[in-house]
Phi, psi and omega in degrees: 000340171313310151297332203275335184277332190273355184300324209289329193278316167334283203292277164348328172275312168267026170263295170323288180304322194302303182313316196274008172282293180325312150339282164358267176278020172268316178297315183317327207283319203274324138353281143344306185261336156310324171283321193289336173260341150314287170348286178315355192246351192268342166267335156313319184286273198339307183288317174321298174323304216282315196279348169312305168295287161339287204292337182270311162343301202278359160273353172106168181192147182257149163354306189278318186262325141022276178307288181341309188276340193282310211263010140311305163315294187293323139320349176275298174306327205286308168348261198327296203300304189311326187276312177286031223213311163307303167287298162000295146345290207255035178224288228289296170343284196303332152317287199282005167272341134336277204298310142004277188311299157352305169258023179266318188289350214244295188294353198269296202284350156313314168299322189273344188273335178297315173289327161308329183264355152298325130357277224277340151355292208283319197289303191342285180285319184294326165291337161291313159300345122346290196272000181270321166275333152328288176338301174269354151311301171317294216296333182290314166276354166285333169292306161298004166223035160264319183283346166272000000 
């Protein structure tokens, strides 16, 4: 039982890093959908912008707002190309803090299983060691009252 207590302090540090890799990528992940729904509003704004610019084309428009709605557009674009470029990034991350994590979980439980067979180790030898002092109990008091 001795390893298993000095072990316990082990297995408790690599229960902590795996939870706070997990912590990790759960925020990373949530991160992720927080951006994934900006995009999303920005294409949403982009198409609003595109029927906007139609409905005003077909009423007619001068030059100037024309470029004005064009250089907008392009500001739209530049956006839209940024973000997704931005989730890119953080789904790239997010692999390698997955993966982090991964052997972080694989070592913490790799550990509770060493401990366990060390447990049962331990359970083993006290039982042997148990019955080994019965054992020289009996015998010993068989001895002693065979010699009176």
């Amino acid at each position: 039982m001795n390893r298993v207590k000095r072990m316990q302090p082990v297995l408790r540090l690599a229960e902590l890093e795996a939870d706070k890799a997990g912590r990790a990528l759960t925020m990373l992940q949530q991160r992720i959908q927080a951006e994934e729904t900006k995009l999303s509003q920005l294409y949403a704004y982009q198409q609003d912008y595109r029927n906007q610019m139609q409905l005003s084309g077909q009423a007619g428009m001068t030059v100037e707002r024309l470029r004005l709605f064009d250089g907008f557009h392009q500001q739209l674009d530049r956006a839209i190309s940024h973000q997704r470029d931005l989730i890119n990034h953080m789904q790239q991350d997010q692999e390698r803090v997955r993966e982090h994590w991964r052997q972080l979980d694989i070592r913490h439980k790799s550990l509770e299983k060493m401990i366990e067979r060390l447990k049962r180790d331990a359970d083993v030898q006290q039982a042997r060691n148990e019955q080994r002092n019965h054992d020289e109990f009996s015998r010993r008091r068989a001895s002693d009252s065979g010699w009176s």
